[in-house]
VEXDREN-2710 file (C-alpha; in Angstrom, 1 decimal):
% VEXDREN-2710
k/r/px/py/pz
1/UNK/-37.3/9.3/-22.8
2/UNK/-34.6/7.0/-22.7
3/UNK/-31.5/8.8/-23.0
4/UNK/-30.1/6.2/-25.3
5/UNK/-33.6/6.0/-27.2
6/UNK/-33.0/7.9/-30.5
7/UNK/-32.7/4.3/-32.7
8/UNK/-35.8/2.8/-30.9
9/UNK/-38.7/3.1/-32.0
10/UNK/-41.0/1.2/-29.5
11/UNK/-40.4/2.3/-25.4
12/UNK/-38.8/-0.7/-23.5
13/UNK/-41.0/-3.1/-22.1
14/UNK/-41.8/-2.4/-18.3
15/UNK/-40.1/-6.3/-17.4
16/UNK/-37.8/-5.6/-19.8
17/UNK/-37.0/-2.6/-17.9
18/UNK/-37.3/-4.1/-14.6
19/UNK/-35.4/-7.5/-15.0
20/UNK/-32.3/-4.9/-16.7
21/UNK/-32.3/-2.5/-14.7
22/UNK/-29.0/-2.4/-11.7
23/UNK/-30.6/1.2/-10.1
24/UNK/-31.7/-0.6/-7.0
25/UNK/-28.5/-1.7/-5.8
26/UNK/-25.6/0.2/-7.9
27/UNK/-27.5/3.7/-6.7
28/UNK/-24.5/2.1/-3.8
29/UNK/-21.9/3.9/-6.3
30/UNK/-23.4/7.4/-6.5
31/UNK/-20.3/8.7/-4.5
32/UNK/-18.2/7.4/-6.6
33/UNK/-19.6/8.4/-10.0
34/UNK/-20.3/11.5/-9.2
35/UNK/-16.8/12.0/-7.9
36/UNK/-15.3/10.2/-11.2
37/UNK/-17.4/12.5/-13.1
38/UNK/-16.1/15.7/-11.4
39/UNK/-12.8/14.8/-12.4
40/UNK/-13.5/13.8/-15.9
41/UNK/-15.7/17.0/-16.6
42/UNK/-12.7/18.9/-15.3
43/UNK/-10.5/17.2/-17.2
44/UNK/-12.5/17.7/-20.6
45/UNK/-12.0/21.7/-19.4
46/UNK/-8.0/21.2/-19.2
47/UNK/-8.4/19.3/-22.4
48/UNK/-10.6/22.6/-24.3
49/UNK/-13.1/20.3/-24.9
50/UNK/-15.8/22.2/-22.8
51/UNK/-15.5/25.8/-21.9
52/UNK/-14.7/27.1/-18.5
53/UNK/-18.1/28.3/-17.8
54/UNK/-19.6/24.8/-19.2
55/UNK/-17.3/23.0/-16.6
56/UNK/-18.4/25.2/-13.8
57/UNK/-21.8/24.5/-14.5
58/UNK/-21.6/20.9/-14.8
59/UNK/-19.5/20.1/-11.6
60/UNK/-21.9/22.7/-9.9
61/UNK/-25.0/20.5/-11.0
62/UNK/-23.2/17.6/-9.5
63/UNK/-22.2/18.8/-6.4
64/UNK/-25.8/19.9/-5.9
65/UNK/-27.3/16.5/-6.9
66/UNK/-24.5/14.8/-4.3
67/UNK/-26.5/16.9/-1.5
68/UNK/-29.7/16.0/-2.4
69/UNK/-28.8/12.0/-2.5
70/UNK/-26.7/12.3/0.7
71/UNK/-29.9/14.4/2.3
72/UNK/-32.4/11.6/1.3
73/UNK/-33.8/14.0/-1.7
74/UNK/-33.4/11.6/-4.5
75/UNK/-35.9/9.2/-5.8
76/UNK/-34.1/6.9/-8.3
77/UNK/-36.0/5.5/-11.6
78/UNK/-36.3/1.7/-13.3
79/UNK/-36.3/4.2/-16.2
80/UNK/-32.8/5.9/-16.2
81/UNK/-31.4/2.3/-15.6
82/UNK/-28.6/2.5/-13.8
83/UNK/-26.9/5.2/-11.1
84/UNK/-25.2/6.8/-14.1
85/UNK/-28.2/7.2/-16.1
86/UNK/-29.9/8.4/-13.2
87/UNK/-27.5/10.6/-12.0
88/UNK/-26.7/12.4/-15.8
89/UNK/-31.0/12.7/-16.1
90/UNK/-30.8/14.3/-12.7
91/UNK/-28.4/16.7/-14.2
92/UNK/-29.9/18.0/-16.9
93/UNK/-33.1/18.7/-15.2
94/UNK/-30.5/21.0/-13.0
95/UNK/-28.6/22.6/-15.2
96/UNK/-29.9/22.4/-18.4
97/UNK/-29.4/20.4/-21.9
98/UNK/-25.3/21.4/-21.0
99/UNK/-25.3/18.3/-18.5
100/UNK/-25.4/16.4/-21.5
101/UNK/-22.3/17.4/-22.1
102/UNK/-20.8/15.4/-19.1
103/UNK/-21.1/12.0/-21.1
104/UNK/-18.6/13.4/-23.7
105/UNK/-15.3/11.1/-24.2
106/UNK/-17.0/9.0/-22.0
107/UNK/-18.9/5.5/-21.8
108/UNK/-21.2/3.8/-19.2
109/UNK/-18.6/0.6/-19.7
110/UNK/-15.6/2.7/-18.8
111/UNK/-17.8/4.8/-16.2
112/UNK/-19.0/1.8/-14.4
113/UNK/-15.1/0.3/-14.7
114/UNK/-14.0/3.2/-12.8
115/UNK/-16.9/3.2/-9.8
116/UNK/-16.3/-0.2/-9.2
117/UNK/-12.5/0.3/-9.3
118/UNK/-13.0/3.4/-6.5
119/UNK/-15.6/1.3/-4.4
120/UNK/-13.1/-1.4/-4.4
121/UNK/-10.2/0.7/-3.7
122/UNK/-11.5/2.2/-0.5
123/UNK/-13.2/-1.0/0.7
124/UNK/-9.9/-3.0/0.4
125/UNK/-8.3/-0.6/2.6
126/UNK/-11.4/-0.7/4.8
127/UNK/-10.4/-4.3/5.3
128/UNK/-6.8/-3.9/6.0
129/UNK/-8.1/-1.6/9.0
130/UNK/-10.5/-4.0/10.1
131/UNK/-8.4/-6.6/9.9
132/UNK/-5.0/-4.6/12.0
133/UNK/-7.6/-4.3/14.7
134/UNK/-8.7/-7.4/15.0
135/UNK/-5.3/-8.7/14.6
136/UNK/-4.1/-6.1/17.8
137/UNK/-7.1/-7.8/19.8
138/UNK/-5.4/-11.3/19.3
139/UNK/-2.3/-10.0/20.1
140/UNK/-3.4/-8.7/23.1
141/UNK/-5.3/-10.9/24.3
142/UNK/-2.3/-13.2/23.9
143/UNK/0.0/-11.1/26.2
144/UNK/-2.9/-11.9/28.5
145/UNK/-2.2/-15.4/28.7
146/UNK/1.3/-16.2/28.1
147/UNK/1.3/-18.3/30.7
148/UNK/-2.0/-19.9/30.3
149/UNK/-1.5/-23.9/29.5
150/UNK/-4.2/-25.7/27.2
151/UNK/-4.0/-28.9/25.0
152/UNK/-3.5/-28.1/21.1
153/UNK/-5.4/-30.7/19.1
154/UNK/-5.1/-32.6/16.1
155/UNK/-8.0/-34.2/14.3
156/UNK/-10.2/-32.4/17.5
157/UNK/-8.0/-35.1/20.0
158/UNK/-5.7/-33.9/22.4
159/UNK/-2.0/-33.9/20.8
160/UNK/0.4/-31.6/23.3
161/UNK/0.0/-28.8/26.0
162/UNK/0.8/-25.3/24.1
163/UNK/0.2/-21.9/25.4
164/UNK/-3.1/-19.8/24.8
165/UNK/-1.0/-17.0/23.2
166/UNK/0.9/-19.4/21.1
167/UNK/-2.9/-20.6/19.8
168/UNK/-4.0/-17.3/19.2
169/UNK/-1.1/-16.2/17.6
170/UNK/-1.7/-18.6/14.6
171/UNK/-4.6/-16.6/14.1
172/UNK/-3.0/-13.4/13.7
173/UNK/-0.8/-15.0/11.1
174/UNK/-3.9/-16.1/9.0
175/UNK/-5.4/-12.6/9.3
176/UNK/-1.7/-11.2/8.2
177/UNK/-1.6/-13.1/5.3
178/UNK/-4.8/-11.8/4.7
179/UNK/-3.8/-8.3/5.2
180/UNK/-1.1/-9.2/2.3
181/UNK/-3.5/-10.2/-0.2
182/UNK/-5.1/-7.6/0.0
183/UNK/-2.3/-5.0/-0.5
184/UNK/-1.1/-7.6/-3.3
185/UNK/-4.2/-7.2/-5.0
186/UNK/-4.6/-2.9/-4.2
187/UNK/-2.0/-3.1/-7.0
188/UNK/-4.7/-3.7/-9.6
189/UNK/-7.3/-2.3/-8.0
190/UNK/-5.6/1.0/-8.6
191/UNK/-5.6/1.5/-11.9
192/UNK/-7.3/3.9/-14.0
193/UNK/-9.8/2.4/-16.8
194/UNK/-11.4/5.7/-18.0
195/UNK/-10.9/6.9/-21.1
196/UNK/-11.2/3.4/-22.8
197/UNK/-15.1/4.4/-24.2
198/UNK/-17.1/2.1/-25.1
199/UNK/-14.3/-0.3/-26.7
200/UNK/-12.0/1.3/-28.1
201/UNK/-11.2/4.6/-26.9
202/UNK/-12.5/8.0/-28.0
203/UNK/-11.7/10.4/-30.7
204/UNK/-12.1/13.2/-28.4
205/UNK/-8.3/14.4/-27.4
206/UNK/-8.5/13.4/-23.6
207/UNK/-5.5/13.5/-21.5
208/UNK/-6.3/10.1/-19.1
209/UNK/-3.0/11.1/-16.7
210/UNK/-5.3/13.9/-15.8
211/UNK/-8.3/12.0/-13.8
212/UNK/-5.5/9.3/-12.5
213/UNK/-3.7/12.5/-10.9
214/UNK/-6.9/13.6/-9.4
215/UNK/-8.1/10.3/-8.8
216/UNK/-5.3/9.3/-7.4
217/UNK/-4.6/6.0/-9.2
218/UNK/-1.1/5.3/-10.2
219/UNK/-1.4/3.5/-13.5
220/UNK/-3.6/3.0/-16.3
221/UNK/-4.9/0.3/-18.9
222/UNK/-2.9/-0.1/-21.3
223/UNK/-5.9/-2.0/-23.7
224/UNK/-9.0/-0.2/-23.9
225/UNK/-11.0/-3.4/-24.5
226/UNK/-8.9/-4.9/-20.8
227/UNK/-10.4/-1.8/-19.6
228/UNK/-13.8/-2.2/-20.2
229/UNK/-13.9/-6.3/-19.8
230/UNK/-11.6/-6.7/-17.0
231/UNK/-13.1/-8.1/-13.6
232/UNK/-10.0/-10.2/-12.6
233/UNK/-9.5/-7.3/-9.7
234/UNK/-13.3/-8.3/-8.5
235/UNK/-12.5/-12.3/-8.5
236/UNK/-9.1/-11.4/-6.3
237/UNK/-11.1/-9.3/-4.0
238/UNK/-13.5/-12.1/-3.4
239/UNK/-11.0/-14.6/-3.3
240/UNK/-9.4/-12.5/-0.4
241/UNK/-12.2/-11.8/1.0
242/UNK/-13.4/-15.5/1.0
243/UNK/-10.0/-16.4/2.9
244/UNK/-10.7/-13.9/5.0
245/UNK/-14.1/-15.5/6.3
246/UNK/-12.5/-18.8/6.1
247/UNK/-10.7/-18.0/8.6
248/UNK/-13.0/-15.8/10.5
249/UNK/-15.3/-19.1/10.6
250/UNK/-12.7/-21.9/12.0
251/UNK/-11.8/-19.2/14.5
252/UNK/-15.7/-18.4/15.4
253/UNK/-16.0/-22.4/15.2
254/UNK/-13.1/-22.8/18.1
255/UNK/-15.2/-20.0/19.8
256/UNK/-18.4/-22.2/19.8
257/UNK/-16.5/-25.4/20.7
258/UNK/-14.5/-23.6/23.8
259/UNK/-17.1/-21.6/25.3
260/UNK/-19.7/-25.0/25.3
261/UNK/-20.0/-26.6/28.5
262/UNK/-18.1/-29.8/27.6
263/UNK/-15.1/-27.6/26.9
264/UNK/-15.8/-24.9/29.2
265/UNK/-12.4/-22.8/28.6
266/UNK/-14.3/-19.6/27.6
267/UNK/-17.1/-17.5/28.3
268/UNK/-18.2/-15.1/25.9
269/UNK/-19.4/-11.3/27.1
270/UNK/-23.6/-11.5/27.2
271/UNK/-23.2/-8.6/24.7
272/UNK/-22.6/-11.5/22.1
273/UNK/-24.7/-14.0/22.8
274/UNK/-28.7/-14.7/23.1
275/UNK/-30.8/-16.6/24.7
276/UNK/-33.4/-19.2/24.2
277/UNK/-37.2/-18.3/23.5
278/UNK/-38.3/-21.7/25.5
279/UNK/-35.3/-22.5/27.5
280/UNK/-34.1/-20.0/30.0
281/UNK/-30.7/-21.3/31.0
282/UNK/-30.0/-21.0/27.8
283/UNK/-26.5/-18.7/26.4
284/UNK/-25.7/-19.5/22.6
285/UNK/-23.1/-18.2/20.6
286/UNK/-25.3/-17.1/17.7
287/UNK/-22.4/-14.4/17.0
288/UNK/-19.7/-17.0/15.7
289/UNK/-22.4/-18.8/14.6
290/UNK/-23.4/-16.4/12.0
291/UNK/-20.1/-15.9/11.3
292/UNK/-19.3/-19.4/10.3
293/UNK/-22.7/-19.5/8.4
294/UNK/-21.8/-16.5/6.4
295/UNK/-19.1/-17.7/5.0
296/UNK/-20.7/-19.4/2.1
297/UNK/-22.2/-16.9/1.2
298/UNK/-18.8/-15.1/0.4
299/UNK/-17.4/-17.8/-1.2
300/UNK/-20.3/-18.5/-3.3
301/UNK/-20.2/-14.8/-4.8
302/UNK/-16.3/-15.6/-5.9
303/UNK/-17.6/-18.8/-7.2
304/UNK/-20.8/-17.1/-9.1
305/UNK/-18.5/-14.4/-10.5
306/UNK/-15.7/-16.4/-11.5
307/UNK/-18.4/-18.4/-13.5
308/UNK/-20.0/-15.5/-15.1
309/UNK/-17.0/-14.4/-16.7
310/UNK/-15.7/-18.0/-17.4
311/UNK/-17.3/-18.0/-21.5
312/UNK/-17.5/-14.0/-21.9
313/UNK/-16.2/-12.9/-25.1
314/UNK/-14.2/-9.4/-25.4
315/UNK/-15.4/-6.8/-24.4
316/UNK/-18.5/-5.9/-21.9
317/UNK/-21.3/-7.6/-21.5
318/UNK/-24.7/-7.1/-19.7
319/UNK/-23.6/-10.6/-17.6
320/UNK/-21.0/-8.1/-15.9
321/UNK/-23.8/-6.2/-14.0
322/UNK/-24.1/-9.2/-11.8
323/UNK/-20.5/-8.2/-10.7
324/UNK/-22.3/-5.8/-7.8
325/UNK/-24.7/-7.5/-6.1
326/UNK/-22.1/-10.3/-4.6
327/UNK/-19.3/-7.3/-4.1
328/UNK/-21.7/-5.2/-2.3
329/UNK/-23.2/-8.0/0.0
330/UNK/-19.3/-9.6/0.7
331/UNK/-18.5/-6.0/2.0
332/UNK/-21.4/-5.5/4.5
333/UNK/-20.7/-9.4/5.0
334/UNK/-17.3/-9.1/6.1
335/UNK/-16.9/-5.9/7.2
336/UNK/-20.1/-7.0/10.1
337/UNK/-17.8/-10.0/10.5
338/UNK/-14.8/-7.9/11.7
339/UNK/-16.2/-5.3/13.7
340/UNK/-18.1/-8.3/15.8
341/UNK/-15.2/-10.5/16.2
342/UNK/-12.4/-7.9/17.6
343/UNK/-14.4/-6.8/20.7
344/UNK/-15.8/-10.4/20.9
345/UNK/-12.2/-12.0/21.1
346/UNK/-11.1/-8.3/23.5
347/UNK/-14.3/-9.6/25.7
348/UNK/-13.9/-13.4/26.4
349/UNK/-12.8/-14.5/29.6
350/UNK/-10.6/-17.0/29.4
351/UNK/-11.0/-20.3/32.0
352/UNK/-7.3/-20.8/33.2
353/UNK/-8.2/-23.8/35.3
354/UNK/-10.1/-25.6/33.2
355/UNK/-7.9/-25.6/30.4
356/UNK/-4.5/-26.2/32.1
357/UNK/-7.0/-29.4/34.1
358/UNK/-7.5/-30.4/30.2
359/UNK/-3.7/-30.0/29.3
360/UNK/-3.1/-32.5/32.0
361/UNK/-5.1/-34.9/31.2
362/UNK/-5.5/-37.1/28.8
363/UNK/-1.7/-38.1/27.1
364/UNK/-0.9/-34.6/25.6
365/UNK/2.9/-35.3/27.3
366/UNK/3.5/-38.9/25.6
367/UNK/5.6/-37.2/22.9
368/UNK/8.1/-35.5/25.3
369/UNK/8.1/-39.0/27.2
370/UNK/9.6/-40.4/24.1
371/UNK/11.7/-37.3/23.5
372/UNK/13.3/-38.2/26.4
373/UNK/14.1/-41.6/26.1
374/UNK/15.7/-40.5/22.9
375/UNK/17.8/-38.1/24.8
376/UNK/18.5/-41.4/26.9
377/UNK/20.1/-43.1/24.0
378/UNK/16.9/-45.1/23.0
379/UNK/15.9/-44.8/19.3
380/UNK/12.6/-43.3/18.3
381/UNK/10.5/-45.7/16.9
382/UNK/11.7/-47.7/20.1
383/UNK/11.0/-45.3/22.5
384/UNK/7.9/-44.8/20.9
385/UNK/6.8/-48.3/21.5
386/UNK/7.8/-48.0/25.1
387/UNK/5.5/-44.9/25.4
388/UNK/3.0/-46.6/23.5
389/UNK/2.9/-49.7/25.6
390/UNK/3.2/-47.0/28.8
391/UNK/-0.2/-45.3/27.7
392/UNK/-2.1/-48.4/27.1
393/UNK/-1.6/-49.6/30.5
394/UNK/-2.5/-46.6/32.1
395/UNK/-5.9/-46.7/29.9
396/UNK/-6.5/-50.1/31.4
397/UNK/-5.9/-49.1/34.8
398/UNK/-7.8/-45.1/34.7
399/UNK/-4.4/-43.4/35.3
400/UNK/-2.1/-40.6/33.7
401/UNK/1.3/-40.9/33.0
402/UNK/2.0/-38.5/36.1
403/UNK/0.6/-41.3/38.3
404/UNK/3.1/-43.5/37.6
405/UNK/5.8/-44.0/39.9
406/UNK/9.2/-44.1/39.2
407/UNK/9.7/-47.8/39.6
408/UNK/7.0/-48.3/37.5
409/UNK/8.3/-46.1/34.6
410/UNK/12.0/-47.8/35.1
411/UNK/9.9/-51.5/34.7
412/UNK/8.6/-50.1/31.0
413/UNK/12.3/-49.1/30.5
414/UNK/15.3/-49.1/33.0
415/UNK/16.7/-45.8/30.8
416/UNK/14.0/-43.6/32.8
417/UNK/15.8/-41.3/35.3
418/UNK/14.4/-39.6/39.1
419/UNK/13.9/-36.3/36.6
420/UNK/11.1/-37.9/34.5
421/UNK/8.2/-36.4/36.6
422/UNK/9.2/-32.5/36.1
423/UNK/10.0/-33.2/32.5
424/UNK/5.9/-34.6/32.0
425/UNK/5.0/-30.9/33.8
426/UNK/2.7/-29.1/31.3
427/UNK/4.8/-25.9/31.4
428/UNK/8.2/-28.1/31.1
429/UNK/6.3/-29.8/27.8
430/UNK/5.3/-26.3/26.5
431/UNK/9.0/-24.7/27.0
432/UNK/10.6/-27.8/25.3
433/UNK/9.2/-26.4/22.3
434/UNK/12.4/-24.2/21.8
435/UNK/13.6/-24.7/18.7
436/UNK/11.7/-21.7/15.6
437/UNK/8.2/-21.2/16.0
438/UNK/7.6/-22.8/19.2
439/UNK/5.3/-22.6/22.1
440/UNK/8.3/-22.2/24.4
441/UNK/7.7/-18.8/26.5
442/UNK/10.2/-17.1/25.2
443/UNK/9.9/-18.0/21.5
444/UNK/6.1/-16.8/22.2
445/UNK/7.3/-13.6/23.9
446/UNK/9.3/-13.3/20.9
447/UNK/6.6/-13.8/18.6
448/UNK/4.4/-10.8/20.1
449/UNK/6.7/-8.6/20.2
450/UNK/7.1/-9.3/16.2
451/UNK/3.9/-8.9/16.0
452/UNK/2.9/-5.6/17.2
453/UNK/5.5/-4.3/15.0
454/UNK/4.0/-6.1/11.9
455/UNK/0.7/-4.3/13.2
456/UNK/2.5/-0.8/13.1
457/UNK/3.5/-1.6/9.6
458/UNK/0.7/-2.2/8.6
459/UNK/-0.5/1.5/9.5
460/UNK/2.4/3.1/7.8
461/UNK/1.8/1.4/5.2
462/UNK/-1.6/2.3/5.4
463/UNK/-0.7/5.9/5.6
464/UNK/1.4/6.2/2.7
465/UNK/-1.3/4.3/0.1
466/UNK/-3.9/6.5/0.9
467/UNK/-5.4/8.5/-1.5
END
């Protein structure tokens, strides 16, 4: 028997029951509805709603069903629906027609509200976690190579020399942006919806600043019918969470790129990589690969829920079950995502060499060429011309700009002093780079140590949200 079946009076078809039902993936939540329904149970007790001996009961029944689901005891029916469905018939085959009594002031719309609001809670602060570590393997694997020269690109060509650390410390500014959001949106996360009902509330005399107490949220709705129809805190987790692998992906793609063997400026560890079934020399990066490829999926769960609740009217609506699928999947998504790249980026050994060979060649020192004809007294745009001129000869002829000699630069423009050489060296490029957020050595030296004490802010902060 349905436990909502007393106005029916035909059993649901089996399709019916099949295409409705959300057991096989929100059975996920049984932690947290049994947890919210602890706290609600013993809140109707506070309240005198049920007796003493009732609540005991109850929350008895449901720490015994908790044991058999975490033990593997639990077969979950298409019948009962849904995890809360499941989980109250489980309970009354315990303890009696008395865990009936657990649904009392209570709704499945403000039940699964609150489930989805503790799942999302504890995963967004998953994330931050993640995220600190991955950001303290960037950091230190920029200590690491302070000194280690490469070219920094624009539009994939080589634009000017800049140091490793400097490169990877961009990265740890995504991810701490990142790490904001997602405190931003924690905001909303944590706030109570139970006690809304159905719609409107309940007639029952429920005191809600009980379960937030216990629960450990530190506000609640102030609109019953917000309560049960609000998902915006789902569509900011996803867009998080979608900026998140963003930037996971471009920094898997610059993994891919720099550990191929035209770049050559990284190996990866073997631990994560594979080979080829036909071709034995073989070593692909299928880690950042999958990484990279992943990220749509992310993004196309924000962009599927976003457009589910685009023409909803107030309040819930059976669309808002497809809310868990795409939440559940962008958590095992991302959370794989993170605890591949940290040791991945800790692991890579980093070609010195062949990036500093790279830095050299090429033009990545034309800029500071003209820079310093401008420190000559020769306008920009004019010593930009000179430079310009300067770098087309030297593609004619197969050379650098170090190969010229000095006559040669004082023929392209008589401003050019004996000093010209050291200032075209690809650490002297890299520390002209003084001025705010720099690649100069000691702007980047700067930079880390700001860094690590961003990352131990992040833990205190850490420490005093948790619940």
């Amino acid at each position: 028997m349905k436990l909502w079946g007393g106005r029916f009076t035909k059993p649901t078809n089996r399709l019916v029951e099949e295409y409705t039902a959300s057991i096989s993936f929100d059975q996920k939540l049984y932690e947290e509805d049994i947890r919210g329904s602890l706290a609600h149970v013993r809140m109707l007790g506070e309240c005198g709603i049920l007796t003493a001996e009732e609540v005991e009961t109850i929350s008895g029944g449901l720490r015994k069903i908790r044991e058999r689901i975490r033990a593997g005891e639990v077969e979950f029916s298409v019948a009962h629906e849904d995890i809360h469905m499941n989980i109250e018939k489980l309970l009354i085959d315990e303890v009696g027609p008395v865990g009936g009594k657990l649904h009392t002031g209570r709704s499945r719309n403000d039940q699964v509200a609150l489930d989805m609001h503790l799942y999302v809670r504890a995963r967004t602060l998953d994330l931050i976690k993640g995220l600190n570590i991955l950001r303290e393997a960037l950091v230190a694997k920029a200590e690491e190579h302070v000194d280690t020269i490469l070219p920094g690109y624009t539009h994939l060509q080589r634009a000017q020399p800049v140091r490793l650390a400097h490169h990877l410390l961009a990265y740890v500014d995504m991810f701490g942006r990142d790490t904001e959001r997602l405190f931003d949106s924690y905001k909303r996360v944590n706030t109570l919806p139970l006690g809304a009902g159905a719609i409107s509330g309940t007639t029952f005399p429920i005191r809600r600043e009980l379960v937030a107490e216990e629960l450990g949220f530190e506000r609640m709705y102030d609109n019953s019918m917000d309560a049960v129809s609000d998902r915006d805190y789902l569509v900011e987790f996803l867009g998080a969470a979608s900026l998140i692998m963003v930037h996971l992906s471009r920094l898997s793609e610059e993994l891919i790129l720099w550990s191929s063997q035209e770049f050559g400026y990284i190996e990866l560890d073997d631990a994560f990589c594979t080979g080829s079934s036909m071709m034995p020399q073989k070593k692909n990066p299928d880690v950042p690969e999958l990484i990279r490829g992943k990220t749509g999926r992310v993004t196309g769960h924000w962009v599927a829920l976003i457009t589910t609740l685009k023409a909803l009217p107030l309040t819930y609506n059976k669309d808002m079950q497809e809310d868990k699928e795409g939440i559940f999947d962008t958590v095992d998504t991302l959370q794989g995502a993170l605890a591949l790249t940290a040791p991945m980026v800790a692991g890579m050994r980093v070609n010195k060499e062949r990036m500093r060979q790279s830095a050299e060649q090429g033009f990545a020192n034309a800029t500071d060429l003209a820079d310093y004809l401008v420190t000559r007294g020769l306008p920009f745009r004019e010593a930009h011309e000179v430079v310009g001129r300067l770098v087309l000869s030297c593609l004619e002829q197969g050379r650098l700009l170090r190969d010229l000699t000095l006559e040669e630069f004082r023929e392209a423009c008589p401003l050019i002093g004996d000093d010209v050489h050291a200032k075209l060296e690809v650490e002297q490029v890299a520390d002209a780079r003084k001025a705010g957020s720099g690649t100069a050595r000691n702007r980047v030296m700067e930079m880390i140590v700001k860094k690590r004490e961003e990352l131990d802010e992040t833990l205190h902060r850490l420490d005093n949200v948790l619940y």
